[in-house]
Structures are given as C-alpha cells and as structure tokens.
C-alpha positions in Angstrom: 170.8 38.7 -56.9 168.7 41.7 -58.6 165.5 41.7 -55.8 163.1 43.4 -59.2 160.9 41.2 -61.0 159.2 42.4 -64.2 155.3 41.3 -64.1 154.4 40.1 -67.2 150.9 42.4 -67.5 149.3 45.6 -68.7 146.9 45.1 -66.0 147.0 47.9 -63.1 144.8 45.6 -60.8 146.9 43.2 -61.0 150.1 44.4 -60.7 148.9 46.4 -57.5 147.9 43.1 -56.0 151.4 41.8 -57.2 153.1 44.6 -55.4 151.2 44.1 -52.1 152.1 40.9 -51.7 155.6 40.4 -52.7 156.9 43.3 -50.7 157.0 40.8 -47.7 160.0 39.3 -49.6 161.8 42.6 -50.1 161.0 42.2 -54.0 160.2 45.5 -56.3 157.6 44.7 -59.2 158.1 46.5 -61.7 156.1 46.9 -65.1 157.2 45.8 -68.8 156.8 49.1 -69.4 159.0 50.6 -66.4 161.4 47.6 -67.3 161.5 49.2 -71.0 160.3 46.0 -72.9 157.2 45.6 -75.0 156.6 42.2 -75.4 153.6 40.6 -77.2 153.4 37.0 -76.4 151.1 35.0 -78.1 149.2 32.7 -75.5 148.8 29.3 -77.6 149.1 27.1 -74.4 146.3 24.8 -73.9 146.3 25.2 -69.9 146.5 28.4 -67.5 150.3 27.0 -66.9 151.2 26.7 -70.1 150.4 30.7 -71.0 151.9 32.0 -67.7 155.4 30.1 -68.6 155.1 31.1 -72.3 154.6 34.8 -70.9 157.2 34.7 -68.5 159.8 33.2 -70.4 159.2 35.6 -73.2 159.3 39.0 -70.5 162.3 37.7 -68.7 164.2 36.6 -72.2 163.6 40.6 -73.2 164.1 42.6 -69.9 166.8 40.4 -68.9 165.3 40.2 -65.2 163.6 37.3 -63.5 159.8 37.4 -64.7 156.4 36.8 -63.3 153.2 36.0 -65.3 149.8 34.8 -64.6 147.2 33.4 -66.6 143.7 33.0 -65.1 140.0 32.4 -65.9 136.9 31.4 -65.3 135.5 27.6 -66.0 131.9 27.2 -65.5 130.8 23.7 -65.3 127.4 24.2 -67.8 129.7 25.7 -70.2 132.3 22.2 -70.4 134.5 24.0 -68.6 134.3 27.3 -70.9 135.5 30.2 -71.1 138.6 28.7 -69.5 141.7 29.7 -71.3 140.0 32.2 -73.3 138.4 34.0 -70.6 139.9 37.5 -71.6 138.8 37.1 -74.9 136.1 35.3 -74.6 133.1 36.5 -77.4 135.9 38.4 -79.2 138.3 41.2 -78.9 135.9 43.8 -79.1 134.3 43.1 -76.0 135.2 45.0 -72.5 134.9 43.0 -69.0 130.9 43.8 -69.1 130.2 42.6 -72.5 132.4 39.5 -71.7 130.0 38.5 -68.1 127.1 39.3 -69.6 127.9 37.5 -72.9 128.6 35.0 -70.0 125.2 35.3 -68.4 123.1 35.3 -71.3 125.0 31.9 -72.3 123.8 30.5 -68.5 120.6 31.4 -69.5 118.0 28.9 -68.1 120.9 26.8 -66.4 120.2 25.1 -63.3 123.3 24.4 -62.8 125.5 26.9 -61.8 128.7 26.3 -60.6 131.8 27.3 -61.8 135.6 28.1 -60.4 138.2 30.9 -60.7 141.5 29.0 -61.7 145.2 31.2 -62.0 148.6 29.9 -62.8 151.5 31.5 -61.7 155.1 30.9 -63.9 158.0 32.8 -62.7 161.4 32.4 -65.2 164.6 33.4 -64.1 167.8 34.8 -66.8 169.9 31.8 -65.6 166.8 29.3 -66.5 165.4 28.7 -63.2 161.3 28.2 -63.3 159.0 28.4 -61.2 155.2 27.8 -60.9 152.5 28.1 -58.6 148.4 27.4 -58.9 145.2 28.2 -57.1 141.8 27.8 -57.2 138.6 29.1 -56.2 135.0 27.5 -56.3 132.0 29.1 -56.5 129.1 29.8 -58.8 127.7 32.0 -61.5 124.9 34.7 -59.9 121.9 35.6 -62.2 122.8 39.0 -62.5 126.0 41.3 -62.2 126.3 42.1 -58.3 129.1 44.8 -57.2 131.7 47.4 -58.7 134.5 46.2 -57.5 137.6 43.8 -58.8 137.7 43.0 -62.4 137.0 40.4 -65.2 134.2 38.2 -64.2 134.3 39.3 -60.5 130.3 40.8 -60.8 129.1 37.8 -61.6 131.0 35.0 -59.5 129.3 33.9 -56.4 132.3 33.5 -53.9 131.9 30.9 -51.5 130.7 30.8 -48.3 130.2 34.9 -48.5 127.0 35.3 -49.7 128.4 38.0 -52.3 129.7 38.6 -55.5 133.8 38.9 -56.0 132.3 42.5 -57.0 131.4 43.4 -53.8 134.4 42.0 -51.8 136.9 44.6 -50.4 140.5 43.7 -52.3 141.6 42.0 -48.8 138.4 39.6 -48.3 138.8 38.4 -52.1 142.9 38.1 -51.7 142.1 35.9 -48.8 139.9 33.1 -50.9 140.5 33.8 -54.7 142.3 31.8 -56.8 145.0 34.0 -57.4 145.1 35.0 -53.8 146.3 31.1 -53.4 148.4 31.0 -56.3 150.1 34.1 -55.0 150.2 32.4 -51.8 151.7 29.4 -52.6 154.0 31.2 -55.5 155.7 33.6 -52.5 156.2 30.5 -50.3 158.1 29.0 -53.3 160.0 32.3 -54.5 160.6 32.8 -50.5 162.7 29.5 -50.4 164.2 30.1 -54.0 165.8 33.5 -53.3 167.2 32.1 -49.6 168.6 29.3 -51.4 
C-alpha cells in the first residue's frame, strides 16, 4: 500500500505539523499541489466533521491517493458557539488572521464571560473507500488583547489552559502537546497506525 497521503490544505503551518507527526508511521505528506490536483471543495457541512470528510473525499477522489483533511475553529461560548464552522471566514473573505481575532475581540467586547474552545476534525478517505475520522478539543478562553507571534488563526488571542499564555506565545511543541489538533492528530495516528497494520 502507497505509504503518501495528500493533505487536503494550502496551509504551510499545518502541513508542517502534519509532516512532524506522521513520520512516526513511515507516511510521506505530500501537498495537493505536489500531488498535481487543485481541488476547490466547497465546505457546506454543518460540523468540523462533516467539512474534513467533504474535503478528504474530494482530494483523494482527484489525486487518487488516500487523503487527509482537517477542519477546525474556534467556538466561544458568549458568541453561541460562534465563529465555529466559519472560523476562517469569519467577518468575510477579505479579512487576514488579524482582522478575523480582532473582529473577534471587538465582538467580546464588555463580556464577562470568556471562555471558549479550539475544536478540529480530522477525516482521512482512502481510494478503495475506507474512512477514517478523528477529533480533539481544547478549552480555554478568549484574552482581552492579542498576546504573542506565534501559530496562526486565532492563536493570539486564545488563553491556553493551565499556561498562563496565549497559543501565540507557545513554542510549536508546548501547543502540539494540548491543542485540539494536537489530540485530533493524536488520536487520528493511533487510528491510521492500526489501519495500515491491518
């Protein structure tokens, strides 16, 4: 069985990450682009789940290798649960990750209440049909003002917990450990592990 997956994202940060911890499993993540598909997929699902699948299905349907997709985003409790699923495009696609947190913090403004949690999906689809799927989950809460210069998305702004710090000013190996797509990527290499010894 062909050991390269194609990641189902235009996002460097995240297919680093990707990389880093599949190579345990002797698996090569490759790109859509190094794969040689351009795939658009439309991300109507109504849950994190349901937009990794769509997205995986789609990239391994055009590649014709196994696929990996995420979808992830912030739900902050004072905003029902908002940005959720539209997290990457939340206040429109104009907006960069800055304008999105502090479109974020401006709409916290005056909230006491500010807990929120980092939630990722992880859907892997295989040519022969095989699925599989993955999720994590981090709790935390929304700081007052952008705090760091690392990660990406949201990562300024989201307390982690127990750290005293923003996601922003976590080295990539302290946020692994706790973020939600540090468990989701956990849990989905424990699952792909098992698959591909099958």
């Amino acid at each position: 069985m062909s050991r390269q997956f194609v990641l189902a994202t235009h996002n460097p940060g995240k297919l680093a990450e990707m990389k880093r911890i599949l190579s345990g499993l002797g698996v090569e993540v490759i790109s859509p682009a190094e794969a040689g598909v351009e795939v658009d997929v439309e991300e109507t699902g109504t849950t994190f789940a349901e937009n990794a699948m769509l997205k995986a299905r789609a990239v391994c349907a055009a590649a014709g290798l196994p696929a990996i997709a995420d979808d992830s985003g912030l739900c902050v409790d004072a905003l029902n649960g908002g940005p959720g699923v539209y997290s990457a495009r939340y206040g429109g696609e104009e907006l960069d990750d800055r304008g999105r947190y502090m479109l974020l913090l401006e709409c916290m403004r005056g909230q006491t209440t500010r807990a929120a949690h980092f939630s990722c999906a992880v859907a892997c689809a295989f040519p022969n049909g095989d699925t599989l799927e993955a999720e994590g989950r981090c709790d935390g809460s929304i700081a007052f003002a952008p705090i760091g210069e690392g990660g990406f998305g949201y990562d300024p702004v989201f307390l982690a917990p127990g750290k005293g710090k923003t996601f922003g000013q976590l080295t990539a190996e302290e946020k692994a450990e706790i973020s939600h797509r540090g468990k989701a990527l956990a849990a989905f290499a424990e699952k792909l592990g098992t698959y591909l010894d099958g």
